[in-house]
MDTraj code that builds the backbone (N, CA, C; nanometers):
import mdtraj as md
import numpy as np

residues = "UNK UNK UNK UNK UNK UNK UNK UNK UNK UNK UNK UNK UNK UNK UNK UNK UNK UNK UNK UNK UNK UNK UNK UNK UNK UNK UNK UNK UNK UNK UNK UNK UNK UNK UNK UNK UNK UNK UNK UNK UNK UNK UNK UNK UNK UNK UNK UNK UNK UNK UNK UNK UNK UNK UNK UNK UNK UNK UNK UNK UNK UNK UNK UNK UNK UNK UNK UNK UNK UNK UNK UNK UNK UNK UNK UNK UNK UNK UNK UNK UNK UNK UNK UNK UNK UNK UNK UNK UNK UNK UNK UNK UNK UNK UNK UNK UNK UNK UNK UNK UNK UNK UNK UNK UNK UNK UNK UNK UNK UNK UNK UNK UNK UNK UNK UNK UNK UNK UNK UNK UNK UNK UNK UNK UNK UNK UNK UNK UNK UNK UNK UNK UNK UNK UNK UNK UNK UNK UNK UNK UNK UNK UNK UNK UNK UNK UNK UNK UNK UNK UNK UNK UNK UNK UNK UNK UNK UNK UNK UNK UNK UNK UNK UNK UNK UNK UNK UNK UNK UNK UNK".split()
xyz = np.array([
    [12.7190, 9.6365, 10.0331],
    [12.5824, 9.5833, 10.0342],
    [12.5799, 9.4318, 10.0089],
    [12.6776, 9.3652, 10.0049],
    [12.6981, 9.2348, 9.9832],
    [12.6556, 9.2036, 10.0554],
    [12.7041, 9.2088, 10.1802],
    [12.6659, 9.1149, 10.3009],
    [12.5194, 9.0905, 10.3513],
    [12.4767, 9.2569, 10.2810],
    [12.2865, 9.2561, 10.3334],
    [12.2723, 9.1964, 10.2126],
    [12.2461, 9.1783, 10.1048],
    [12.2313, 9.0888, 10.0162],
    [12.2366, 8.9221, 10.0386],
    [12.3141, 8.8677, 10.1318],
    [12.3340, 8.7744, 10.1393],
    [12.2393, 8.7120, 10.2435],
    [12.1920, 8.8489, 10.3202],
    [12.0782, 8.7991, 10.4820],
    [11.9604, 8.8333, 10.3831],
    [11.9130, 8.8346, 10.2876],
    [11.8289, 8.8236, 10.1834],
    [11.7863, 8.6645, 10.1575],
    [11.6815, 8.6276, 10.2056],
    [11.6442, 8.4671, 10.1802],
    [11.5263, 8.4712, 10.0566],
    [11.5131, 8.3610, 9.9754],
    [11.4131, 8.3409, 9.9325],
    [11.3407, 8.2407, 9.9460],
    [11.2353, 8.2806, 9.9382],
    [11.0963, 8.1693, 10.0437],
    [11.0487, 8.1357, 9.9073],
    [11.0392, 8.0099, 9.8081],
    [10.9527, 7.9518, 9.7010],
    [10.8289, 7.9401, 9.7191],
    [10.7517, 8.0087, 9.6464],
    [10.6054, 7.9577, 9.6387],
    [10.5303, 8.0310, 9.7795],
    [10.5823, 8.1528, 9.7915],
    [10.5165, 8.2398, 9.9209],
    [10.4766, 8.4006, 9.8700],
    [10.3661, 8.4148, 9.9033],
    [10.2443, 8.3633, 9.9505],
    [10.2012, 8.3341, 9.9110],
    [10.1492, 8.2916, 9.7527],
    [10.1230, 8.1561, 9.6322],
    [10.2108, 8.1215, 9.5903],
    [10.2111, 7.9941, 9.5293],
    [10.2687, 7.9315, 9.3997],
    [10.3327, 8.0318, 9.2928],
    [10.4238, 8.0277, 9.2539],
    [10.5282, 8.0878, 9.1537],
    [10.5472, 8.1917, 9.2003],
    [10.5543, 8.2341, 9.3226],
    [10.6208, 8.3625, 9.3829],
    [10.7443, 8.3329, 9.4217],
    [10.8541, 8.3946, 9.4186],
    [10.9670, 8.3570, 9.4994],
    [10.9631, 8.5182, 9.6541],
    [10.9499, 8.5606, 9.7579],
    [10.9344, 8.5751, 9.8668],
    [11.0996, 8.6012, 9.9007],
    [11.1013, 8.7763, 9.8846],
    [11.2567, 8.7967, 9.9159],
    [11.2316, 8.8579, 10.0624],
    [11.2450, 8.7095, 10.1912],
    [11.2142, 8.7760, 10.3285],
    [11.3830, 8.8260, 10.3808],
    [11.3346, 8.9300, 10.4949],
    [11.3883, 9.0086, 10.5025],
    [11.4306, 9.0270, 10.6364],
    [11.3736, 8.9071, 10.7051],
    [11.3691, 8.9239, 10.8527],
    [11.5293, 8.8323, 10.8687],
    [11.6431, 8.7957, 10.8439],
    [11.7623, 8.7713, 10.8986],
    [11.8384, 8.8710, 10.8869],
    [11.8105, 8.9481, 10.7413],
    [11.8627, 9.1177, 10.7618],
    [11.8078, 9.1988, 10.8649],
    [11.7188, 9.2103, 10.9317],
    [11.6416, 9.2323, 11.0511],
    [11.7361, 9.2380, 11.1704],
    [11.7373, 9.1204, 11.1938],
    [11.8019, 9.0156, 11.2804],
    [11.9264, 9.0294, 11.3007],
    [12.0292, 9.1189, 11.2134],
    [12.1489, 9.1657, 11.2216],
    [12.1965, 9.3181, 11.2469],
    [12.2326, 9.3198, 11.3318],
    [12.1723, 9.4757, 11.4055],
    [12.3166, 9.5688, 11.3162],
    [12.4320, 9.4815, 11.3044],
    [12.5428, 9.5923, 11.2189],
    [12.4822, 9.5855, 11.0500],
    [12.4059, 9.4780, 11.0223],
    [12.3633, 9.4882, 10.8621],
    [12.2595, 9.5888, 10.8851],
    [12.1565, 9.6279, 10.9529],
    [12.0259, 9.6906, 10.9331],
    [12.0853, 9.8205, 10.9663],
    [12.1791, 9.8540, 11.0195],
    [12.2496, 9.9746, 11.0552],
    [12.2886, 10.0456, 10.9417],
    [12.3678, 9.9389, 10.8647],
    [12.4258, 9.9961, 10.7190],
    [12.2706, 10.0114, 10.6355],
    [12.2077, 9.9481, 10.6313],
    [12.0818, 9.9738, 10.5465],
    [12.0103, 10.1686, 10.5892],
    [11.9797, 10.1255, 10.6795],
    [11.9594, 10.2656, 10.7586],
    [12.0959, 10.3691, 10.7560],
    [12.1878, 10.3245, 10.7166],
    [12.2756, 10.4851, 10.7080],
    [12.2949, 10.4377, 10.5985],
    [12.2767, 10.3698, 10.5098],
    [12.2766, 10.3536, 10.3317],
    [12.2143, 10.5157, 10.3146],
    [12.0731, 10.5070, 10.3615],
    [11.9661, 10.5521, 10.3270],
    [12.0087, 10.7112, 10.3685],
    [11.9560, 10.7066, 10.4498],
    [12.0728, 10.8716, 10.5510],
    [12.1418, 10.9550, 10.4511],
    [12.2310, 10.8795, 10.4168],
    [12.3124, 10.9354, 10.3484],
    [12.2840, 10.9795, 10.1640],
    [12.1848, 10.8812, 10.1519],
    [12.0705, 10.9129, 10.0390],
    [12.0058, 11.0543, 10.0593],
    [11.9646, 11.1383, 10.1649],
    [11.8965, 11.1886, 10.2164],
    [11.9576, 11.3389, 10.1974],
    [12.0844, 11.3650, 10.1983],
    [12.1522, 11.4433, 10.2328],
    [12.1302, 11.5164, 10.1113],
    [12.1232, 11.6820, 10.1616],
    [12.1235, 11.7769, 10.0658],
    [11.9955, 11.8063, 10.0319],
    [11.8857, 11.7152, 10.0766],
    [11.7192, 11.7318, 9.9658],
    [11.6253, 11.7611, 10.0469],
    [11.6912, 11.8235, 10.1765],
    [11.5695, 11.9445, 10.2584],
    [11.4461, 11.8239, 10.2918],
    [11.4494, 11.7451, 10.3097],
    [11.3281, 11.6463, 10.3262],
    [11.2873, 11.6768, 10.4719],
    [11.1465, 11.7178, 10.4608],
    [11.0949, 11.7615, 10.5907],
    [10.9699, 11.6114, 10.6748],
    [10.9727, 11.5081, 10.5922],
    [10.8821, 11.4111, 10.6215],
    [10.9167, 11.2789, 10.5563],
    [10.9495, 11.1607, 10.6453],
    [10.9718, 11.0140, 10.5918],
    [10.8942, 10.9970, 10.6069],
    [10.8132, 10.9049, 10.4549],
    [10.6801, 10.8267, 10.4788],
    [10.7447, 10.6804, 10.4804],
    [10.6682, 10.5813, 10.5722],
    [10.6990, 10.4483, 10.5501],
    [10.5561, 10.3786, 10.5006],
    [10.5880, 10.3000, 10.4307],
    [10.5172, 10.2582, 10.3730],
    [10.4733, 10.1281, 10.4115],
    [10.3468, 10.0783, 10.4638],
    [10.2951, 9.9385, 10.5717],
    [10.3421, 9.8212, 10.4421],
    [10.4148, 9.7498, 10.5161],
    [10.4128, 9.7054, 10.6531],
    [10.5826, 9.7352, 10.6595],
    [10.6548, 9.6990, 10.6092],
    [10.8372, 9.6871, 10.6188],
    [10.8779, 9.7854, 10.5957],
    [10.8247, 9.8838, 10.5394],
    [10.8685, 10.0294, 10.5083],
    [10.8364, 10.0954, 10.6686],
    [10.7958, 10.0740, 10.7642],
    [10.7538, 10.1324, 10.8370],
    [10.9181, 10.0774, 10.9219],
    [10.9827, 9.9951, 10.9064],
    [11.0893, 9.9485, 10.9697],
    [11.1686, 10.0711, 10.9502],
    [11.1953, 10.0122, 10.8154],
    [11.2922, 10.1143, 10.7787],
    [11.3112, 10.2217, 10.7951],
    [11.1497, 10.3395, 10.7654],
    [11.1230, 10.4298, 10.7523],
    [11.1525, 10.4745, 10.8883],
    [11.0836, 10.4229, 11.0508],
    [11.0999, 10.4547, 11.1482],
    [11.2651, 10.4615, 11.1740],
    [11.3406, 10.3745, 11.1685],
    [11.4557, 10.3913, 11.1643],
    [11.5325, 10.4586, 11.1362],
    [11.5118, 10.5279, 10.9739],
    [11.5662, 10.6120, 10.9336],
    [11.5357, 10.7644, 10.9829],
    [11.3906, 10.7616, 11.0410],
    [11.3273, 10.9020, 11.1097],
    [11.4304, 10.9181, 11.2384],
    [11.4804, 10.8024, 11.2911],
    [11.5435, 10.7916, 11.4157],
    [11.6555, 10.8499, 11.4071],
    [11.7310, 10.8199, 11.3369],
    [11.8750, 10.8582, 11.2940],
    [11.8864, 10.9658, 11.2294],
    [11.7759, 11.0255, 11.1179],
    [11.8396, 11.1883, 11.1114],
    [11.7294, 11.3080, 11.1720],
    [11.6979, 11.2622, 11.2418],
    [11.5896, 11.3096, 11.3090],
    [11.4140, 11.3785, 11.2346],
    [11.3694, 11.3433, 11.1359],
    [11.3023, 11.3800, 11.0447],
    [11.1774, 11.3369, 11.1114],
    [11.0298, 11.3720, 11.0510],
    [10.9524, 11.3182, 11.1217],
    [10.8741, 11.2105, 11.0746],
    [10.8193, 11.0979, 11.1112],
    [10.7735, 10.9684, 11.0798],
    [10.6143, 10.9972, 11.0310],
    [10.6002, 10.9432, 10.9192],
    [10.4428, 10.9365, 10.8677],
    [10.4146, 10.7569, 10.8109],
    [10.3142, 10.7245, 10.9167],
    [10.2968, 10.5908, 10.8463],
    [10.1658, 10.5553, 10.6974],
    [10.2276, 10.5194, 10.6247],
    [10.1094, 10.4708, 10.5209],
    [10.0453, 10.3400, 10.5249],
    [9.9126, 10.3284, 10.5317],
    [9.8444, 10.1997, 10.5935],
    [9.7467, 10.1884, 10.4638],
    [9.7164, 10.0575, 10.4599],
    [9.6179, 10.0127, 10.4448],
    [9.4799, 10.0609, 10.4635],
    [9.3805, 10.0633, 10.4026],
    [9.2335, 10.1201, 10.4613],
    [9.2170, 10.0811, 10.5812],
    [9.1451, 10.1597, 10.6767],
    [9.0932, 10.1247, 10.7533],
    [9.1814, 10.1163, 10.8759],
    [9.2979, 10.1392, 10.8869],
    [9.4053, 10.1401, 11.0169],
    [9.4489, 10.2215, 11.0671],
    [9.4322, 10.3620, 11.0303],
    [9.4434, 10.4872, 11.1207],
    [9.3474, 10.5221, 11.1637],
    [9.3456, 10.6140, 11.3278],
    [9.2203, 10.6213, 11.3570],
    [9.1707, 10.7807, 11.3482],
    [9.2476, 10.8654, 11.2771],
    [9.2252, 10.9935, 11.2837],
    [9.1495, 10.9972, 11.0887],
    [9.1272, 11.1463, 11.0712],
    [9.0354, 11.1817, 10.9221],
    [9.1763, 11.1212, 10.8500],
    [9.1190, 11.0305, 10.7425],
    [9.2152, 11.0284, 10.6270],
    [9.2349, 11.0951, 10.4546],
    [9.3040, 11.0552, 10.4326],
    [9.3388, 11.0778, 10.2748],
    [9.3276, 10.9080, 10.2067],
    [9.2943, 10.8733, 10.0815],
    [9.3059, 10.8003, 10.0305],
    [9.3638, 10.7560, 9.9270],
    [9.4368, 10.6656, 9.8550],
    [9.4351, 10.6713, 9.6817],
    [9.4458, 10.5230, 9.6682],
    [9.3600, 10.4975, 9.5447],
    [9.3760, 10.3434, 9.5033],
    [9.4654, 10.3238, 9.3934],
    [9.4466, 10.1716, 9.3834],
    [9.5718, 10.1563, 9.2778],
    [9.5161, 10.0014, 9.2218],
    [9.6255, 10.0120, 9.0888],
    [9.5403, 9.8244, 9.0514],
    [9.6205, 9.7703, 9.0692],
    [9.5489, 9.6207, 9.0883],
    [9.6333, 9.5137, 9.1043],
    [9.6233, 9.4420, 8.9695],
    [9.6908, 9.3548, 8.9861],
    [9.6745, 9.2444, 8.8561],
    [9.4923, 9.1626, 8.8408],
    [9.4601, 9.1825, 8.9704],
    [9.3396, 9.1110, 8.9700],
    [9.2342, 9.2102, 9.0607],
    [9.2192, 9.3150, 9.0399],
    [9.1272, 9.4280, 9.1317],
    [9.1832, 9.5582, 9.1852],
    [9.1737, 9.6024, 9.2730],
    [9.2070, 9.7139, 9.3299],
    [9.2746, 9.7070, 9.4487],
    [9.3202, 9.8158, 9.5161],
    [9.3932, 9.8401, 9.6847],
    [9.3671, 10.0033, 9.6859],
    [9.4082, 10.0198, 9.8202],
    [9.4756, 10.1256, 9.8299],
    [9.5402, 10.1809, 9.9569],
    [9.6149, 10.3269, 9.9190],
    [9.6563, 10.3066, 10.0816],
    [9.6185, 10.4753, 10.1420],
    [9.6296, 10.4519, 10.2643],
    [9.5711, 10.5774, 10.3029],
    [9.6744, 10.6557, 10.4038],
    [9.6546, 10.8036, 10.4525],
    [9.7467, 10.8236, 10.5758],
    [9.6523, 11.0084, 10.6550],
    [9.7392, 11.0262, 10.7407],
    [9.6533, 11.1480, 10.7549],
    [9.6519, 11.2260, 10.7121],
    [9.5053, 11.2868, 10.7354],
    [9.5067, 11.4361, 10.6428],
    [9.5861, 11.5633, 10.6320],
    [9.6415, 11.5409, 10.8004],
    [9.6874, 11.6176, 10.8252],
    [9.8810, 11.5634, 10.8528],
    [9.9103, 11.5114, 10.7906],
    [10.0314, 11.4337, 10.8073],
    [10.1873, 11.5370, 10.7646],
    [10.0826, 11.5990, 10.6720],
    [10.2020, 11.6241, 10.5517],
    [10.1525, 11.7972, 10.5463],
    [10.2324, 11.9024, 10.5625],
    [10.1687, 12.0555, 10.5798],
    [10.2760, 12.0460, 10.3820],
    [10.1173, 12.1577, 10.3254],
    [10.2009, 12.1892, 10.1916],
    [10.2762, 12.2658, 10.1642],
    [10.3811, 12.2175, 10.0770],
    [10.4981, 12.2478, 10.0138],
    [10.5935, 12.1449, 10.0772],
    [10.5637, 12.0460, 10.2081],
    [10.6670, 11.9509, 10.2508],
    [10.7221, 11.8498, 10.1591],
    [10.8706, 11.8045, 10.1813],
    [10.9300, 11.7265, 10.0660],
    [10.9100, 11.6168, 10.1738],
    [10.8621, 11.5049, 10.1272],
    [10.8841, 11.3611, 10.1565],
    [10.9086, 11.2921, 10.0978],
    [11.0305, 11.1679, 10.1884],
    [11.1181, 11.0711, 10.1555],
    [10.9819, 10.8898, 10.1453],
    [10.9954, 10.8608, 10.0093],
    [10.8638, 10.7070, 10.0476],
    [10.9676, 10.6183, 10.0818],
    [10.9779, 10.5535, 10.1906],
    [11.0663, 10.4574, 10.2143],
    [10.9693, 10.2906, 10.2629],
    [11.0371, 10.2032, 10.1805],
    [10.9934, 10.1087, 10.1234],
    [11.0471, 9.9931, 10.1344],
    [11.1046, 9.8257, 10.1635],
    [11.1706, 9.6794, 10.1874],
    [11.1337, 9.6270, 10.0199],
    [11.0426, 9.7002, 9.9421],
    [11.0462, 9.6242, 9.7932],
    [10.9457, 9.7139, 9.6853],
    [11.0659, 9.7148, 9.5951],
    [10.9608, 9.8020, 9.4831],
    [10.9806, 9.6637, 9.3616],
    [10.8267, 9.6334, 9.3030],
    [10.8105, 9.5148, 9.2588],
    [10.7160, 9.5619, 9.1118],
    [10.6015, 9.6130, 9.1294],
    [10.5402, 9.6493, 9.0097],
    [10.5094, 9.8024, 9.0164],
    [10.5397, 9.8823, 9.0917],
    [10.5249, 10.0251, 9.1550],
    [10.3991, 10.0990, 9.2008],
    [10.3206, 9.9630, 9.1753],
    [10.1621, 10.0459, 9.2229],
    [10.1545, 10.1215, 9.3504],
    [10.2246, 10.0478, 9.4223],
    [10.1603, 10.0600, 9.5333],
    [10.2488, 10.2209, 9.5740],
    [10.3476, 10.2046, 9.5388],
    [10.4337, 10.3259, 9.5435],
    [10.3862, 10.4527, 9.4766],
    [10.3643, 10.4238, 9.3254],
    [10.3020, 10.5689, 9.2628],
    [10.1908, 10.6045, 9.3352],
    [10.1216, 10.4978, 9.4052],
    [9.9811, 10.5570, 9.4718],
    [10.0469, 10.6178, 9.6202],
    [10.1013, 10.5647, 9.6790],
    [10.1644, 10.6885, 9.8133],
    [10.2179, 10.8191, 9.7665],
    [10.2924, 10.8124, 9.6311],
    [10.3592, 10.9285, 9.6039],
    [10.2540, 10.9916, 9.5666],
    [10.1149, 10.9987, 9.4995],
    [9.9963, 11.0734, 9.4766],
    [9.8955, 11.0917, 9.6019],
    [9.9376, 11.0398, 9.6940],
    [9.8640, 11.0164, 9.8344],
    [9.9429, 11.1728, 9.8719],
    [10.0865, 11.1631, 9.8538],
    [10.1320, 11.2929, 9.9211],
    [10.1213, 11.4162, 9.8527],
    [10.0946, 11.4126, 9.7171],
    [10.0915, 11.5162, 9.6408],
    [9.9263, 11.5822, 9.6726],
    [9.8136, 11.4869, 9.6553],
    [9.6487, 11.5470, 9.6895],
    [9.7224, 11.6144, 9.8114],
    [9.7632, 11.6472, 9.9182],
    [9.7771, 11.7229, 10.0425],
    [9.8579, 11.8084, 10.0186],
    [9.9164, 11.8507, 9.9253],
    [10.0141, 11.9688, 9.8668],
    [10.1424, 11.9191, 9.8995],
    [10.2612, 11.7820, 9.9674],
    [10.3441, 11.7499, 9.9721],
    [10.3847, 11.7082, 9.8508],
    [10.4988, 11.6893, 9.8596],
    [10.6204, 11.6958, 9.6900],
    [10.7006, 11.5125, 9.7497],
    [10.6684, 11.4050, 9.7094],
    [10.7648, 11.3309, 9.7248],
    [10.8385, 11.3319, 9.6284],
    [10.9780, 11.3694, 9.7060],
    [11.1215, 11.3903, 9.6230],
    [11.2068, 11.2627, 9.5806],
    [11.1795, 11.1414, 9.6720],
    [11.2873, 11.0454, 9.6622],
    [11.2343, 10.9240, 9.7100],
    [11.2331, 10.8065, 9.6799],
    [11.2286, 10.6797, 9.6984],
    [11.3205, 10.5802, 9.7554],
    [11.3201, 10.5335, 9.8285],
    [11.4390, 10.4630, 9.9120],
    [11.4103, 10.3457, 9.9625],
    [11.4047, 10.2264, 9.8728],
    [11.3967, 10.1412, 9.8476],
    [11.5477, 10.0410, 9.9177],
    [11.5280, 9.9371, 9.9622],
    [11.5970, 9.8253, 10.0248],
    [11.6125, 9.7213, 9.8562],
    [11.5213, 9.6591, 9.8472],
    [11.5111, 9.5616, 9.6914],
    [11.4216, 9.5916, 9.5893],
    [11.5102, 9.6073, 9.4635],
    [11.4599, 9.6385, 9.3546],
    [11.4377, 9.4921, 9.2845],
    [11.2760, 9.4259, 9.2521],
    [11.2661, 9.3426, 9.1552],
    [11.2563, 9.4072, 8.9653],
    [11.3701, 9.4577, 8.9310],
    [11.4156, 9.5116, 8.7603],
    [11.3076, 9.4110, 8.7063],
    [11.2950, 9.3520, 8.7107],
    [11.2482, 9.2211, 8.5795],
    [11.0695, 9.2650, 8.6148],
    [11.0054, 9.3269, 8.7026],
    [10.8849, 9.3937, 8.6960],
    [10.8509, 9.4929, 8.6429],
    [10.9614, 9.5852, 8.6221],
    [10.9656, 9.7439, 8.5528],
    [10.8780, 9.8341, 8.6453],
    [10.8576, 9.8262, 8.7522],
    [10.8254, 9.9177, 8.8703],
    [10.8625, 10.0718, 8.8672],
    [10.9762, 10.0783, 8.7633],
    [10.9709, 10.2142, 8.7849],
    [10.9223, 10.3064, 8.6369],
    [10.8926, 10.2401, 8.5891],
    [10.8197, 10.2571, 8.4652],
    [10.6744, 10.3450, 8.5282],
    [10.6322, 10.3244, 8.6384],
    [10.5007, 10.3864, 8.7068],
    [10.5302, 10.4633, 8.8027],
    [10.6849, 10.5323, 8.7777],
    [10.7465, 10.6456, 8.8788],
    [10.7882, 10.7567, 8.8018],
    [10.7408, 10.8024, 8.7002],
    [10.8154, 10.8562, 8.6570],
    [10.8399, 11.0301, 8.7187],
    [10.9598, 11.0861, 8.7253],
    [10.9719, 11.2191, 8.7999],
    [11.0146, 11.1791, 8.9362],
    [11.0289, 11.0776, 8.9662],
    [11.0488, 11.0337, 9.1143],
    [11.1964, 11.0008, 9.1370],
    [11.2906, 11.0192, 9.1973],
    [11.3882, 10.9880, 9.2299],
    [11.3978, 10.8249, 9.3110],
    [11.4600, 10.7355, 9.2639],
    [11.4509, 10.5967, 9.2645],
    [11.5875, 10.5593, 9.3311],
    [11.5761, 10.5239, 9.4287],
    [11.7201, 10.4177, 9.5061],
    [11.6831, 10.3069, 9.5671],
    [11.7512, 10.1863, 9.4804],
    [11.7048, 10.0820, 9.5593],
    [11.9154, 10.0539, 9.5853],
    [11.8964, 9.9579, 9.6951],
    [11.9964, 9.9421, 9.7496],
    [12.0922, 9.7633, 9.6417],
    [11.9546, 9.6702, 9.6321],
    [11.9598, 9.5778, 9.6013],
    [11.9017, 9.5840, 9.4590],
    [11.9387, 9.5454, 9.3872],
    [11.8686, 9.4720, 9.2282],
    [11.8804, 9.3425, 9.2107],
    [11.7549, 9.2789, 9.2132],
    [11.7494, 9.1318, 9.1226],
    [11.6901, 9.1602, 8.9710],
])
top = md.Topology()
chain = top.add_chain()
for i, resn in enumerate(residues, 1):
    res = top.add_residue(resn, chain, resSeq=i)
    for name in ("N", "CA", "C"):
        top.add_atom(name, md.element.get_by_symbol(name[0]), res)
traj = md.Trajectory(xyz[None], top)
């Protein structure tokens, strides 16, 4: 994982001031690094009956599609309000300064299905514990998290708890 570590840039002061911005698009851009990322993950996968990858908007949907590609599983995207056009599900979550949330279909996930949340950054875990409760209201079980970069110094997984956690990268 060195090498994808190294196609890891940081952008200062993106998208405000005192952010550092771990972009992701030269790991992208390297078709034998994004390969290993995607059979990192795969191989994460193995043994845990997972009947549904969720990706999570916007870079999780990279991954996530990718990884649906390669072990053949089926793709569920998680969006933002307002971007699917069929009945949804919802769940919000806080931010440091208000609310979000994210939504997907109602019919996405049949109950008792295990789904994989696949994710480019787990940072404060909101946004994550709220997909993993997005899949549970529909009777799905998310089993595992599969994460590309872990920011540790946020404690993100402090708001996972019961969740199976793999990030590939730690800062």
């Amino acid at each position: 994982m060195e090498i994808v570590k190294q196609l890891i840039r940081d952008i200062p002061d993106f998208p405000k001031k005192g952010i550092v911005f771990k972009d992701i698009t030269p790991l992208l851009g390297n078709g034998p690094a994004f390969r290993r990322v995607t059979e990192a993950f795969a191989k994460l996968l193995e043994g845990l009956s997972v009947q549904k990858i969720a990706g999570i908007e916007s870079r999780g949907f990279i991954f996530g599609a990718a990884l649906s590609q390669l072990t053949g599983i089926g793709f569920i995207p998680i969006r933002k309000p307002g971007k699917l056009p069929y009945q949804t599900v919802r769940e919000s979550y806080s931010l440091e300064y208000g609310t979000d949330a994210v939504e997907m279909h109602r019919d996405a996930i049949q109950p008792g299905e295990k789904v994989a949340l696949v994710d480019d950054l787990l940072a404060t875990g909101g946004t994550l514990a709220a997909s993993a409760r997005l899949v549970k209201s529909v009777g799905g079980e998310a089993v595992i998290s599969l994460l590309l970069v872990e920011l540790e110094f946020l404690n993100g997984r402090e708001k996972l708890p019961g969740l199976q956690i793999h990030s590939l990268i730690r800062y």
